[in-house]
N, C-alpha and C positions, 0 to 999 in steps of 0.2 A: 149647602143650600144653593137651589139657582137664585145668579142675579138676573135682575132686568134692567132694561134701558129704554129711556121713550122716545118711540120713533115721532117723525115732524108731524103726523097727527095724534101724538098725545098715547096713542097706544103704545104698551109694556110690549121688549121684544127681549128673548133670552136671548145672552149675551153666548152660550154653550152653544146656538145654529150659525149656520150649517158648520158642521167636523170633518175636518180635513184628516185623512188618514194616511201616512206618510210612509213611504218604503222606499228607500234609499233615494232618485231625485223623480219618485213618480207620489203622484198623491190622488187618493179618489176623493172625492165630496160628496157627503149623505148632506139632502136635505129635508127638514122638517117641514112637513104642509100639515095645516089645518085645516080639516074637515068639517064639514056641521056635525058629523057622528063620532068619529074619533081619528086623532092625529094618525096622520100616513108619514114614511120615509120615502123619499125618491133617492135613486144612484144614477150616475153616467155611466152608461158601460163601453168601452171602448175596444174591447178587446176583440172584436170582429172587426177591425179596421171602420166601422161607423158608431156616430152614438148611437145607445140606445136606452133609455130611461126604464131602469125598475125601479118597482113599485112595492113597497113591503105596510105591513102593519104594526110590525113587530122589531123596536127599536134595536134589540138584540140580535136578528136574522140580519136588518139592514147595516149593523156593523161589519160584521161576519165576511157578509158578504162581498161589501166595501171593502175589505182588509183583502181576501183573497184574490178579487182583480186588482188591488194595486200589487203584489207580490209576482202577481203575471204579469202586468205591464213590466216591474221593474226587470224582470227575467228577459222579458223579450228587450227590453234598453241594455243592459249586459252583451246580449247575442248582438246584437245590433253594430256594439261597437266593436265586434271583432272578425265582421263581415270584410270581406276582401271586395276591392273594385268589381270583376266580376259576378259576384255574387250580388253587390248592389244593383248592376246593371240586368241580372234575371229577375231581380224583384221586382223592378222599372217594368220591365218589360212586360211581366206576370199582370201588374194593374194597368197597363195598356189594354192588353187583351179582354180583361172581365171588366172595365169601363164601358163600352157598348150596352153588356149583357145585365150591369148595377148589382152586382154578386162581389161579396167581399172574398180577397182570397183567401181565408181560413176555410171558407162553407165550400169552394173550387177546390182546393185541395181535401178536405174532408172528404166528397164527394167524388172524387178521384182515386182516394188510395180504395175508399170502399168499393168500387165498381172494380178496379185494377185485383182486390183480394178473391174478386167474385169469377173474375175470367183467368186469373194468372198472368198474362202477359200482355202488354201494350198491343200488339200484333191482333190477339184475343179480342180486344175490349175494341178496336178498330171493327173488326170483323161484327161483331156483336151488332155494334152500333150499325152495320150499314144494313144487315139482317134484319133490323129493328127499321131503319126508314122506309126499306122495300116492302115489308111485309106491311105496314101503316099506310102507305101512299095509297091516293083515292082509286079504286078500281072500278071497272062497269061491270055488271053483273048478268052474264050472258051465260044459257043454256049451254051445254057442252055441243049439241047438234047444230045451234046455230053459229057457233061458230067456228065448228068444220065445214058447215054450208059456206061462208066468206070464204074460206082457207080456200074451198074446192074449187069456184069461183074466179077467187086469185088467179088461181093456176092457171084456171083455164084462159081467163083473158092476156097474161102471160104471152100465151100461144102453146102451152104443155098438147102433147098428142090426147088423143082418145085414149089410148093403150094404158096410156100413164094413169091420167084422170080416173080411167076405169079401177087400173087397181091401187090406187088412192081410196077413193070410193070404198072398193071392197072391205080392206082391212080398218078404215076407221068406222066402216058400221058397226064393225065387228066389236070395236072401243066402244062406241056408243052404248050396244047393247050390252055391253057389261060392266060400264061406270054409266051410270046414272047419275050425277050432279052438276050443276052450274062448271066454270070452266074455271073460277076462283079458289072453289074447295076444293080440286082433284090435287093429292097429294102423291110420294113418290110412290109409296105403298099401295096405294091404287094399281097404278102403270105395271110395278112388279106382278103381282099378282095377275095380272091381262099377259104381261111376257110369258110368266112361269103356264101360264096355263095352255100357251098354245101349240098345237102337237102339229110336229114334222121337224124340217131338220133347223141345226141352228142357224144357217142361211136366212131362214124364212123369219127369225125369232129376229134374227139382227136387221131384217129389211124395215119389219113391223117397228123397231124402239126406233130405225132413223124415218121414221115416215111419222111417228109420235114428236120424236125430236125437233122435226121441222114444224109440225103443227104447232108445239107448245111457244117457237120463237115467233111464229107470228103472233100467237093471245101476247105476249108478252110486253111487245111491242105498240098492240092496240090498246093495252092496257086490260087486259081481258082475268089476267094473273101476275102475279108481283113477280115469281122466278120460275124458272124453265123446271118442273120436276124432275124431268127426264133424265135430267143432269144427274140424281142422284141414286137413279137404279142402276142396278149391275149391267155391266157392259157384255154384248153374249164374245165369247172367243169362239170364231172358226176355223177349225184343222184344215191344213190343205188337203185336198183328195187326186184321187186319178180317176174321177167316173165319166172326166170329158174324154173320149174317145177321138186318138189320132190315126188319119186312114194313108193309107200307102196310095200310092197314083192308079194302080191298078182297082183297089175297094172304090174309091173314089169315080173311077169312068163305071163300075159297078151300080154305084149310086146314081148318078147321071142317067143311063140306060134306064133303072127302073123307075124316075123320078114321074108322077105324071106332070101332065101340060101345064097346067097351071103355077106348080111348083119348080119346075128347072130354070127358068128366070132367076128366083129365088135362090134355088142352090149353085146356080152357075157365081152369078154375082159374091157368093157368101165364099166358097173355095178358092177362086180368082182372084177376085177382087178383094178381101176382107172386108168386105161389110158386115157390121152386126146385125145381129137380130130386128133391135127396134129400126134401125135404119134398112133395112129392109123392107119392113112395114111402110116405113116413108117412101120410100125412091119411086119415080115415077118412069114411065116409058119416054117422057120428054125430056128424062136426066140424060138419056143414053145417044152417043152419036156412034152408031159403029164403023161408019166412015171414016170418022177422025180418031176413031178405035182410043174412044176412055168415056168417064162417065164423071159428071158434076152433080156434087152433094152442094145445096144450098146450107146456108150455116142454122136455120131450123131443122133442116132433114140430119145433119151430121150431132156425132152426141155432142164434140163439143161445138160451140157456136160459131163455128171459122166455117168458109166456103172451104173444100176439098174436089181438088182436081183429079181422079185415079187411071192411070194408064191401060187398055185391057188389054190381055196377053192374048195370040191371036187363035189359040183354044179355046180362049172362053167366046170369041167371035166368032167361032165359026157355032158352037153351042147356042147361044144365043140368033144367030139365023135360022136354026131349024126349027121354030116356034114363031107364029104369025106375031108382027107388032101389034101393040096393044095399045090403048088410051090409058091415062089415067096412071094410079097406081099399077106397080108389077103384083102384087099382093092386094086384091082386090076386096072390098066389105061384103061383095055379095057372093064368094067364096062360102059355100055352108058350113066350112070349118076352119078350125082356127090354126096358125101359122104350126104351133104345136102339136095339132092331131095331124098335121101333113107332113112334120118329121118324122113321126112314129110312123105311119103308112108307108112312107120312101123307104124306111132302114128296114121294117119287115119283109117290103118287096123283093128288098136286094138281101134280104139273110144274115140283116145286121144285128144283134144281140145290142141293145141300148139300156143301161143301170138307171136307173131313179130315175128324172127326170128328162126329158126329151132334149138333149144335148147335141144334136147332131149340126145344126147351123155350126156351133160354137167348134165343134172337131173340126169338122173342114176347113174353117178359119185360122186355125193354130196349126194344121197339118201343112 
């Protein structure tokens, strides 16, 4: 039978609350609260490293239960004391870390091995996570044409050529009009799909993903898309060839002879001198001293960005006297045709046979 006891205002208090339940030097405490409707047990639970008070109805469940966290605490006081110095000192350490964050480390490590089973490896679940905050970070939401219009822009203020801008221009209209979405949504499957479909050689496939490549780090950067797609379509592989055409000194004065006015400038410079192609386009008539027999590339005009000094040999001097000085560019805009159709014209005159594309700047230069 329960006894009772009277508390200092006269009220009966059973002497059987609260029950201490005891497993080896750990012990839980149920206690008994009175309700207006019916008696409840409360427990302390400890066993997350914080308290946390449950609440039962059922005198038998709150035993129960009570009995099973003292059996785990007493388990964890056992391990406890056969912890080596370092071992104490990672667990120190462990509740340093999730201090800031107010996360018990049971719920840290729970929620650790479970991510960790999910990706297999530390390495994994690093990668995971960082995948997870790029692709979450705030992005702006901008049409895919405006913001190649920026990109083009860029360039230009830069100081990129015409030549360049133009086929910049060309090939991402060509994107444009075949991915139609914001510049957020374009995934890598997209860009494949634009690579795979475009016909000519792999040259032209690999110029297009680096001219994509370049576009996607600038959104990337403005915030325009969380990571570069480009990165993750197939890379194109191009085979060496022999379609660049090398000429003898003889096919070469061949050339020269048949070359018209406009163009010998151009090809004198290009066999001589090794100038390329685009820097051809640039050079002007006030690059040239034939007096002091060389010629100065400013570091806009040269491809890379260094001033270049080049020596001319005195062949190419005397070539270059037989065609009036000029103003301006050697390779003029009001030319009606383009530096391309004047190779093909020069190598037909002289009975040149040219493969694929119009490569003849590029033979002289190697030759």
């Amino acid at each position: 039978m329960e006894q009772f006891v009277m508390d200092p205002r006269g009220r009966r208090k059973s002497k059987a609350w609260p029950r201490r339940i005891q497993e080896g030097h750990v012990s839980v405490t149920v206690y008994r609260r009175e309700t207006p409707s019916v008696p409840g047990f409360r427990i302390s639970d400890y066993t997350s490293g914080k308290r946390v008070f449950r609440d039962f109805a059922n005198e038998t469940e709150a035993l129960q239960e009570a009995t099973r966290i003292a059996r785990r605490l007493s388990e964890g006081d056992s391990i406890a004391a056969t912890l080596r110095k370092e071992e104490i000192a990672s667990y120190s350490a462990c509740l340093e870390l999730l201090k800031p964050l107010g996360i018990p480390i049971t719920v840290a490590v729970e929620g650790f091995v479970h991510a960790l089973e999910k990706t297999g490896s530390i390495s994994r679940l690093h990668e995971a996570v960082e995948a997870w905050t790029e692709n979450h970070r705030e992005l702006e939401r901008q049409p895919l044409a405006d913001v190649v219009a920026r990109y083009l822009e860029l360039k230009q203020n830069q100081g990129a050529s015409q030549r360049y801008l133009g086929d910049l221009r060309s090939r991402l209209d060509r994107f444009i009009d075949r991915v139609r979405k914001d510049c957020c949504e374009i995934r890598p499957i997209d860009i494949q799909h634009h690579l795979d479909a475009i016909q000519g050689s792999p040259v032209s496939r690999r110029n297009h993903r680096t001219i994509l490549h370049g576009l996607f780090e600038f959104a990337v950067t403005r915030r325009f898309i969380a990571k570069n797609p480009v990165r993750d379509t197939q890379k194109v592989t191009v085979r060496a060839t022999d379609d660049v055409a090398i000429f003898t000194p003889s096919e070469f004065r061949t050339l020269l002879n048949a070359a018209p006015a406009a163009f010998l400038p151009v090809l004198v410079l290009g066999g001589f001198a090794g100038l390329r192609t685009a820097e051809l386009e640039r050079v002007t008539w006030e690059n040239l001293d034939l007096e002091g027999g060389y010629i100065t590339l400013t570091a806009k005009q040269a491809k890379n960005p260094s001033r270049r000094v080049i020596p001319l040999q005195p062949a190419a001097i005397s070539w270059l006297r037989t065609v009036p000085r000029g103003e301006g560019r050697f390779w003029s805009n009001s030319v009606p045709f383009s530096i391309h159709a004047a190779q093909k014209q020069c190598a037909e005159a002289a009975g040149v046979t040219l493969t694929g594309p119009p490569k003849l700047l590029q033979g002289v230069r190697e030759s």
